[in-house]
Structures are given as C-alpha cells and as structure tokens.
N, C-alpha and C positions, 0 to 999 in steps of 0.2 A: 504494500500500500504506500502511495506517497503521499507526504505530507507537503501541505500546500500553506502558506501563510500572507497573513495580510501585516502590513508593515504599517504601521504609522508613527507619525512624527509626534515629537512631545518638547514646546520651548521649558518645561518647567515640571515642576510633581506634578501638580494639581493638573495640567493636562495631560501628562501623561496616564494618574488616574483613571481619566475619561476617556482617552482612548483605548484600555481594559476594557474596561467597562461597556462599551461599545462593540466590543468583538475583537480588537485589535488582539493576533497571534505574537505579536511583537512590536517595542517599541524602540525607535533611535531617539536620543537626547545626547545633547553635548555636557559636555563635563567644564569645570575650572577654568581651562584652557584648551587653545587648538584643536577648536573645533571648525569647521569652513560656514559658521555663521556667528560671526563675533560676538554679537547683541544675544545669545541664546545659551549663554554658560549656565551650571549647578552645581552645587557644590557635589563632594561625595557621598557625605550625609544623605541628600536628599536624592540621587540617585540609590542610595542602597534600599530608603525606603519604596521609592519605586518597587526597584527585583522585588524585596519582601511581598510587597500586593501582587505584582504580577504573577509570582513564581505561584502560586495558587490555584493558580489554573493554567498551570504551566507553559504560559506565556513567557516571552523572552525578552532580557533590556540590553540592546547593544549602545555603545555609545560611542561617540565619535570624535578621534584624535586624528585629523584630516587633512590636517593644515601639512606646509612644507617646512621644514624644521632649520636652525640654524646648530651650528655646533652646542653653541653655551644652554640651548635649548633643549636638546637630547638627554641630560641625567634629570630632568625633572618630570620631561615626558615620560621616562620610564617609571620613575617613584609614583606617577598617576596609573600610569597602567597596573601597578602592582596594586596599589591599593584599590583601582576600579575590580582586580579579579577576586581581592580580597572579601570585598561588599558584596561577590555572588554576579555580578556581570556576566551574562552567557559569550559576550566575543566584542570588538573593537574593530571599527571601520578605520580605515587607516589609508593615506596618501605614502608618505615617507619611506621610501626604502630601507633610506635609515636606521629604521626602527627593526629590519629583520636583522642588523647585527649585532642588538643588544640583547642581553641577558633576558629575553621578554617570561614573564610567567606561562603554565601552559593553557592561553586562552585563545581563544578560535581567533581568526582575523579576517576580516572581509575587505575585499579592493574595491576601494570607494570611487565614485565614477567619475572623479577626478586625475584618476590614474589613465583616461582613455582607453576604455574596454570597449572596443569595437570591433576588433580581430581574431579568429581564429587561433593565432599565431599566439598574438600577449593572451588571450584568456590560457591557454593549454601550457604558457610559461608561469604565470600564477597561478594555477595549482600546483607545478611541476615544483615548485618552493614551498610550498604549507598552504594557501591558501586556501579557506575550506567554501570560502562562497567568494563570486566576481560580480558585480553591480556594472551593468550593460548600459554603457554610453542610450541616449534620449536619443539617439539619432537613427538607430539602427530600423529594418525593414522588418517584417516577419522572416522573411525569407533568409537574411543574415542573423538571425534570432536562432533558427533552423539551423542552419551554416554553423554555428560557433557552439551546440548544442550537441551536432552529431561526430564533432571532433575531442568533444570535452568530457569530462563528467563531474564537473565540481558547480554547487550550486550556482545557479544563475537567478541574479535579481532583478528586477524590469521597472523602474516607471510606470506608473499609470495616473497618476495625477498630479497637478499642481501648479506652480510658475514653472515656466521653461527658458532657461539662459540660451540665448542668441548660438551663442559660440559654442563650438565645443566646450563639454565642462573639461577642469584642469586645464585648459591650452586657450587662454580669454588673459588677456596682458594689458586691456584699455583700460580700466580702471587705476591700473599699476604707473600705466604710463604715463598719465595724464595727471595724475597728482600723489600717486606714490601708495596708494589706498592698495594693496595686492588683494584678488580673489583668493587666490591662493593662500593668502595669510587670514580669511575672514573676513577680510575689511571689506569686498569689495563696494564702491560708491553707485553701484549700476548705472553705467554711463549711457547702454543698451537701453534705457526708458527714457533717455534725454530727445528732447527735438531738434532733426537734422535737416536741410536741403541737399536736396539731390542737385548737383552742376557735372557740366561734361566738359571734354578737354578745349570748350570754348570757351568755359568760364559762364555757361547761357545755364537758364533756372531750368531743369526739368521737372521738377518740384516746389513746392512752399514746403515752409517748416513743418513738419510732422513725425511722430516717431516710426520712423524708418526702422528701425531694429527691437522695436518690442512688440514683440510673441503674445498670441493668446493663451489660455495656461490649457494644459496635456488633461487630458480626459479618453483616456483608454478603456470605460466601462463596456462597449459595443465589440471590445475583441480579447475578454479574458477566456471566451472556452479556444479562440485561435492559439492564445500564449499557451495554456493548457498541455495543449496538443504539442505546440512546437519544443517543451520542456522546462517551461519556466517553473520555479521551484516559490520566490518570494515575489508579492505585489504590492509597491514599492507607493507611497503616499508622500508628495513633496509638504515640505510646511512647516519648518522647527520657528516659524518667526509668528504662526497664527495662533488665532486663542481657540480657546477650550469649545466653542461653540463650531466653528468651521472645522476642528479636529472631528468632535461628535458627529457632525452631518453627513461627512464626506467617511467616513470611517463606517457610519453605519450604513449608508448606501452601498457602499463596495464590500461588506459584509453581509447583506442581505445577496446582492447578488452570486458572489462568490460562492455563498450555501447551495443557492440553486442548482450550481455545476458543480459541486461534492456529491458522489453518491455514498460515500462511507466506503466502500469496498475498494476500487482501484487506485481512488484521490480521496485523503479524509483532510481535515482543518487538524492545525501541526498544533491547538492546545485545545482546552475545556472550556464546557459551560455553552450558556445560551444567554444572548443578551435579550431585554425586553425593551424595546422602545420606547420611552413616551410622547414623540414625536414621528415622522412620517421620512426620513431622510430624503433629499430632493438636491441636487448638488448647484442647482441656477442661483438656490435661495443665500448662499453664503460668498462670500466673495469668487470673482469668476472676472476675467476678461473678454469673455467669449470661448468659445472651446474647441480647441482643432485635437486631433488625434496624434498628428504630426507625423504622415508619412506611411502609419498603420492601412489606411484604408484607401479605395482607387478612387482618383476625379475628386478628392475632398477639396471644402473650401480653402480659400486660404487659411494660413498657417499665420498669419500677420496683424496686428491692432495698432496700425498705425496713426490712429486717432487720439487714442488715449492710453492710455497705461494704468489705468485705475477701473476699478470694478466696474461691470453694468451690470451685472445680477442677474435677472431673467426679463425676458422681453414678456410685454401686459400683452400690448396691442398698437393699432395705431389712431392716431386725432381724425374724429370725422365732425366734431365742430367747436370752436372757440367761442368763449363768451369775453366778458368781462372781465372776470374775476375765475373762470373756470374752463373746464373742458369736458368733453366724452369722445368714449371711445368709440369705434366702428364695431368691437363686439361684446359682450357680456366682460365681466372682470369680476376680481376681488380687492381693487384696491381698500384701502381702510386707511382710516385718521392715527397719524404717526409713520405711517409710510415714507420711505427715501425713496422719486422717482428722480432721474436724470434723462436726456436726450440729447441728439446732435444737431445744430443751427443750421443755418446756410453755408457756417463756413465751416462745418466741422467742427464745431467746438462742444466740448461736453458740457451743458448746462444740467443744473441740480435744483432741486426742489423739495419740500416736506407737503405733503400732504394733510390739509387742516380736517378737513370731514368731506365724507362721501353724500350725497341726496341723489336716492332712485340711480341715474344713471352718470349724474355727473360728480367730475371733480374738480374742488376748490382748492388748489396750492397755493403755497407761500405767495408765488409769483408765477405766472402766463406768458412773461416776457420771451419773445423769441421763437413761441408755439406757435404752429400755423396746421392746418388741414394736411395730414399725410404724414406725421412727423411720427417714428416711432418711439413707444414710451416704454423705458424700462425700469423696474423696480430693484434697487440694489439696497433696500433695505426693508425688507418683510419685520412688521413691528410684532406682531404676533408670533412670527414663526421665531424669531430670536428668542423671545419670550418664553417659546417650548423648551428652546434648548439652557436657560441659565442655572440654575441650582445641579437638577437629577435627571439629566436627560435619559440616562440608562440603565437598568441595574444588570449586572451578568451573578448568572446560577448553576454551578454545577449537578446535575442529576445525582438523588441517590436512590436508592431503595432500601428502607427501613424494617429490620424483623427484631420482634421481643419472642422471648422462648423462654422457656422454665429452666432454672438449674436446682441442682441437689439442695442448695442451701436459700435460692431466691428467685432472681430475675437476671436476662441479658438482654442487652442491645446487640442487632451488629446492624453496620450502616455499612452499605458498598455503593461504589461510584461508580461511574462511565468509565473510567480509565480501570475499573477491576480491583482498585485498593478497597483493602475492609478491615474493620477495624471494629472491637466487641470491649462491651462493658459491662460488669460486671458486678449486680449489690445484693447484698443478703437479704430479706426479706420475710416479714410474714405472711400464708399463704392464708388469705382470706376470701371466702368463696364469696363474690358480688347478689348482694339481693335484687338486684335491679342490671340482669344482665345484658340488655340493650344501651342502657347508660352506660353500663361500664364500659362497654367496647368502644364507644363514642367516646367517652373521656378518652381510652389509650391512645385512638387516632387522633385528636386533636393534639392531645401533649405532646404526643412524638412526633407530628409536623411541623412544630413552632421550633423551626431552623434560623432564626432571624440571629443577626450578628455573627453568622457567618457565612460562607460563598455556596452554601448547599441550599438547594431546593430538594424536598422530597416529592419524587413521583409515583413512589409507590409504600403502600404499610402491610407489610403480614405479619397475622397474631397469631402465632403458632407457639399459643397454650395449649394446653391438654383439657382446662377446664375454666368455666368462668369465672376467673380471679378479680377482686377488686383490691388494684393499686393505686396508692394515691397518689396524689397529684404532685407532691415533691417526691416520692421514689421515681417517679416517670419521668420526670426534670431533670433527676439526679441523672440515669440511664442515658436518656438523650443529650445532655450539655461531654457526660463522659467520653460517648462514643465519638460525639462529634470532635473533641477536642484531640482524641487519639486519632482521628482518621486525619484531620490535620496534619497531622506530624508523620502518619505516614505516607501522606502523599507528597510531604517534602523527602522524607527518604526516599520515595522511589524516584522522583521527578527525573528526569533525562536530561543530563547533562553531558555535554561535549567538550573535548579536549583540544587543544590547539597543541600543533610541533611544526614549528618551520624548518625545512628541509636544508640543511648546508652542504648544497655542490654546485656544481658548474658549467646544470643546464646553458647554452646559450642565448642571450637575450634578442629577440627577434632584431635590433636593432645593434651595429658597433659602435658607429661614431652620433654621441649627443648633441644639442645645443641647449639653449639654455631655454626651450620650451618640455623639455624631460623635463623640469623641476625638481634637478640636483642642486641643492643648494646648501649638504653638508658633507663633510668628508666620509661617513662611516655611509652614504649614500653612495659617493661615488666607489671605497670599498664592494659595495654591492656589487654594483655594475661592472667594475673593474674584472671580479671574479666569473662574471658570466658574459665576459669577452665586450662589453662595451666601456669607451671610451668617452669622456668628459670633457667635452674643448671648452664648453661658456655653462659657468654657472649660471643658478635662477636669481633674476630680479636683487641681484647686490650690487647695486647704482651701476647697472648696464644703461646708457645711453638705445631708450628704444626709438629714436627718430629712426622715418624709414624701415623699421621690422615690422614683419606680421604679427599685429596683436588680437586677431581674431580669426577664428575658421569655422563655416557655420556650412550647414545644409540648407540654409534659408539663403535665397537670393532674391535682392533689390531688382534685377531685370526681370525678374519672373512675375515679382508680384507686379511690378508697373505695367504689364504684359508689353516689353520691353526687348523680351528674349524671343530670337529667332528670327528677326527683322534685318533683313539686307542691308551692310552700309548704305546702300544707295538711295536705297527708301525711307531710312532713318533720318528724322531730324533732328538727332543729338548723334555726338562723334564721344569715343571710347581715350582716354582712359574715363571711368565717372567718378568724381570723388564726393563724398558729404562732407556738409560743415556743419559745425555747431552752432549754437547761440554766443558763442565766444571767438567765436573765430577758425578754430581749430579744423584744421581741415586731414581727413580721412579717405585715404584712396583705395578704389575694389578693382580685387580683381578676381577674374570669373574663369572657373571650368567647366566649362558648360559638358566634359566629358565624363566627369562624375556628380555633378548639376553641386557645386561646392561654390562659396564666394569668399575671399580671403580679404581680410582689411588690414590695413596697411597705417599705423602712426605717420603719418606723413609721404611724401611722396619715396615710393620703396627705390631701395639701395643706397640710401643717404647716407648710411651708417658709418 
C-alpha cells in the first residue's frame, strides 16, 4: 500500500495546529533561522510542541533549514539540526550541500526545491547520497513528473498550491541584485510583483506599466489522480507566510479531495483520524490571484496576472446596472454587508470597495466610483465565510472501538484504533447485578463514549459481560480515562519513525564545472562537490558584481503572453533585443528560447560583466 500525504505549510504553532487538525498528513514550518522565508521563524520550543500534537495521529513536522549557508554559519546550523531531531522532528528540508558534510544527527533530509529538481539526472544523484524524498521544481510537465519517477525511486514531492515565483526556484538573483535582499538567504524583496514596461531595441513602448512577471498562484486540485498515477508520493501546499484561516480552507479542500482518490487498499493517507469540518472549504474564498495550473493541463489560460499582484478572491458576476449610490448584478449573488469586492477600471486598475448592505437585488458600496455596465465584480473578502473559519474550524478524530469485559477480580476496558494499537485497563470491582437492566446498558454506553480531551472518537461499544452488571458511573470513568491514556502512549511507541544516513562517496554530480548560480557559497559545500567530480569557479552572491548576468530563468514568457511569439521580423512592429524597466529606472533584458519555450532575464544589458 502507499502512503500518500498532504503537506501543509505552518508560519507558526497555532497554524500549524490547524493544519492537523484539518487533515494535514504533514506539516513544514521554519525554525530560529535559515529558513527561505525570513519573516516565518519558531522557536524550538514551539516547534516541538507542534510534533507532540501532530505525532498523535501520526502526522509529520519537517522543518526547514533552506537557506544557503556561509562558513561562520554552518556550526550553528548544525546545533539546530541536532536539537530540531532532538524535539522529535521527523526530517529537514535543506538547500546547502554543506550540511551533508557535517556531523548531521540521523534524520531524514529532503531536497528542497530550491536545489532545482527538475532532472532525471540530479533527482537519481540525490538519492544516490541519502536523500530520502526530492521536492520537484513548479515547472515540470506530467510527462517529466513520469520521466524522473521511472528512473528514480526516492520520494517525490509536487506543488499543488499557492504563490508561484516567476523564476526558477533556487536560480532567481533579482532581488539579490538589485539591493542585496538574497532569495536564497530569505530575504527575498519580490521584485517579480513590481510594475515593469515592456521596450524593444528601439527604445518604442510595447507596453504600459504593469506586472509583467507576477504569476497567478498554482492550483493543481483538477490533476491529483494524474500525479497519482504518475508516482507522486507528497502534495505539497505553498504558504508558510499565510494565516491560520487560508491554511484551514485550502488544506481542507485538498483533503476532502485527496480522500476521494484513496481507496484504502492500493493508496491509503500516510497518518490518522478524520477531520470534521465546520465550514464548506472553497479555495476562491481565501486569498487567490487567479488560478493557473501552470503547465499541468493542455490550451490552459494564461499563467500570468499582470494587473495586479494582490488577491481577487472569486468572481460574483458582472454590473448590469449603476445607480447612484449602488449596483446589480446580471445574475442572482450572495453578496452581504461587510463584504471586500474589488474590480478593474478602464485602465486596468484594481479598484476596492466594502460592501454597506445588500436590498433585494442591489448593492450599496462604500463607493461606485469607476463602475460602469459590464464590469466584472469580484469578492476577495467573504465576511461570513472568514467568520466560519476563526476560532474551530476543524476538529480531527481518531476511530476506536470500545469493549468492557468481566475479569476474575472486576472490570476491563480495551480500546483499539485504526492503526490496530490496543490498549486495556484494568479495576477491581464489585459485581453488582443492575435492577434496571436497560439503564444500565445505557449508562455503560454513554460513559464509555465520553472520549472528549483526547484525539479519539468512538465508533463502536461492545458489552461483552456475561451478565447484567450495574457499574457506576466513576468505575466507568475510571476504565475509560485509563484505557485511553495507555492507548496514548502506545500509539507513540508504535508510531513510524524514519531514519536519515547520508551516503559518503563519489557518485558523480551531473554537473563538473559550477558558477555561482549552484549556490556554493561555503567551503564544506564546495568539499561536497569537489568529491563528486564538480568544480567551483564563482561562489554564491558574496558581493559578485551581477550587472549583465542572468538573474532569472522562468518557463513563463513575456512574448507568449503578449501573443508576441511566432511573428515574423517582418511583420512585427517591435524589433528584439526586449528589455523591461522599472519604476526606477532599472532596466532588464530577455532573452528567449523559444526551443524549450524558457525566457532568461538579464540585470542589465548581458555580458557587461
């Protein structure tokens, strides 16, 4: 049987709770330091309480040290690692080469997708060292999903939701470049949501300002039985920067569906329990830019939100007439009072609005300004639906099955679980025959259902007394809190825990000679590479002059979406090289391989260097 798991992100405890709680088989959160979202640190402390809740239903907390390390940096990242294995941590995502020549504890390690896992070649060299699961470049096809699946065998983890960076992850230097902010260290300033103009080698506008390089966010929910099939093992939830509300929605949407396609027998879910919803999960209703698959699906829309870079939630409908003070729409709705809508003007601009009260069929906003007949209106702030999600949006319950039975001296419990643990308890007793034998049985069952303050639901009770005994209502207390608390304890002895051992030889690395887009930027790193026949000519980002170098490489191309691409010099009315500028000045040159459909950005006009 394989175990299938749902990934999700956690900035903090208390969302990481929530994503438990919601179904999550596994959570990533970043720890103290060096994690690749700077703003989204925890202490250890509260990472361990995490595992504690998680490991319960034998869910997983990895956490992630991602970043690219300097020398002076390396003996502290290791005192973290030791102490994250220490707290019960099931494995650590990790960028740094680095890090496999240190003394590591023995804990799983995963190649975080910043290492560019997109090859056949590097994934089957990251296992071919320890690595026990490889995290699959956003960019890849089904087809190279397949491809790097039938050459491999070490877990494969996928994307399926969230923001999506322009560039390659790991191989993205604009931020770096432009004021020293490294993605790769955390920091990055997402330069990729800024507003750019498109000019061609005449200096002529082919564009206004608009964001040219920010993405809509990934939404893969229409092709998880594809991944399935093609061998994906974890599905992978972006988000360590959102709150506990957009974790729960999107975490239990992609758990609700994921169940669907589990039958238990071939594909089961890799931990316990069942959540209970107290909300409907819907992924439009929580932050969103719009949703492309990116590349999954044939003929999809664009891949692009070059309007804005900020949420539009789900689309209502559109304006079929203007008042004064109000609008309506052309079909039925639900907007309501307290409502966040927004829309695009004439000239493309996102305009926002709060929603005062609804009458019959129209609505009264803040302001009308800029509304006209046909304009589409989207809701990116459901007042009620956020509502659903604040306090309890979920509880999660492991199954048991409850039996009391007679002993030589009294009474037992035993309580057994979904996963097969069982655990019995054990109290002496008086064997009093019940004068009211229908009560009594009724009493048994209700006492020994009241599972409450801890992660068990009971779905089943058998009384398999020999006679109608009346037990009272604290021996039955007594029986059930005992059993429970021992079954606790042995479902942390049994829980399934995995070992990490990094391999030390001299596999060769698909690659010999480096530059300083490998993201070698310590010595026990280039050690690494050194031993598995690669060479190091330019370290990472240590005041390298990046005028003129490629600091971007992306699967998204600026001619495609302009529909741009394919057009004969002759017929064109803009001439090649193209470059974008900023709001600052700063000008950005593409260049295009239209023979692996790739567009390469350039800090400057390339070869300056």
């Amino acid at each position: 049987m394989r175990k299938i798991e749902l990934l999700a992100p956690a900035k903090d405890l208390a969302t990481g709770i929530v994503a438990v709680n919601c179904g999550a088989d596994a959570v990533y959160i970043g720890a103290e330091r060096f994690g690749a979202r700077d703003g989204a640190g925890n202490s250890v402390e509260d990472i361990r309480r995490l595992a504690d809740y998680a490991h319960r239903y034998y869910a997983r907390i990895y956490v992630t040290i991602n970043t690219i390390l300097r020398d002076n940096e390396l003996p502290e990242a290791l005192r973290l690692a030791n102490r994250l294995y220490e707290v019960g941590v099931d494995a650590l995502i990790v960028q740094d080469m680095g890090l496999l020549e240190l003394p590591l504890p023995p804990i799983p390690l995963i190649a975080s997708t910043q290492m560019h896992n997109s090859t056949p070649e590097k994934v089957r060299f990251l296992e071919q060292v320890g690595f026990q699961r490889v995290i699959l470049a956003r960019e890849l096809s089904m087809e190279q999903i397949r491809e790097i699946r039938s050459q491999t065998s070490v877990e494969l983890e996928v994307f399926v939701h969230g923001a999506l960076c322009v560039s390659y992850s790991g191989r993205c230097y604009l931020s770096y470049a432009i004021g020293g902010r490294s993605g790769n260290r955390g920091q990055c300033a997402q330069p990729c949501r800024r507003q750019y103009q498109l000019r061609d080698s005449h200096d002529q506008n082919v564009t206004d300002f608009c964001h040219l390089l920010s993405l809509k966010d990934l939404n893969r929910s229409a092709f998880l039985h594809a991944m399935l099939e093609a061998g994906v093992t974890s599905f992978k939830i972006e988000g360590r920067l959102k709150d506990a509300a957009y974790v729960a929605n999107i975490v239990g949407f992609y758990r609700q569906r994921l169940d669907a396609l589990l039958d238990g027998e071939s594909l089961a879910r890799s931990s316990s329990g069942k959540s209970r919803f107290n909300f409907t999960p819907n992924p439009h209703k929580t932050f969103n830019r719009g949703y492309t698959s990116y590349g999954m699906g044939d003929n999809e829309d664009s891949p692009a939100a070059i309007y804005t870079p900020k949420s539009l939630g789900e689309r209502i409908g559109v304006v079929r007439e203007i008042g004064e003070n109000h609008f309506a729409l052309a079909k039925p709705h639900d907007l309501a009072s307290g409502d966040g809508i927004c829309f695009f003007d004439d000239e493309h601009h996102l305009c926002g609005s709060t929603v005062n009260v609804v009458r019959n069929d129209r609505v009264y906003p803040d302001k009308v300004q800029f509304l006209k007949k046909g304009t589409a209106i989207y809701r990116n702030l459901d007042h009620r639906f956020v509502k659903q999600l604040t306090g309890n949006p979920a509880e999660r319950f492991i199954e048991v099955a409850v039996t009391i039975s007679e002993t030589v001296e009294g009474f037992k419990v035993t309580i057994r679980d979904e996963d097969d643990n069982q655990a019995e308890y054990e109290l002496p007793a008086q064997k009093a025959m019940a004068q009211k034998e229908t009560e009594s049985l009724s009493t048994i069952r209700r006492q020994l259902a009241k599972l409450g303050n801890t992660p068990f639901i009971c779905e089943k009770i058998v009384i398999a007394l020999p006679k109608p005994y009346f037990l009272p209502v604290s021996i039955l207390n007594q029986l059930r809190r005992g059993a429970a608390e021992k079954l606790l304890g042995m479902r942390e002895s049994n829980r399934p825990r995995l070992r990490g051992r990094i391999l030390q030889n001299n596999v060769p690395y698909p690659q010999t000679v480096l530059d300083f887009s490998e993201n070698v930027m310590n010595e026990k790193a280039q050690d690494f590479y050194r031993r598995h026949g690669a060479v190091c000519k330019e370290p990472a980002e240590s005041g390298l002059n990046m005028e003129g170098r490629r600091v971007m490489t992306t699967s998204y191309c600026v001619k495609k979406e302009l529909g741009l691409c394919g057009i004969p010099k002759a017929k064109s009315r803009f001439s090649e090289p193209f470059y974008l500028v900023d709001e600052d000045g700063r000008r950005l040159y593409l260049e295009f391989n239209c023979q692996t459909c790739e567009m390469a950005v350039y800090f400057g006009r390339p070869g300056r260097t």
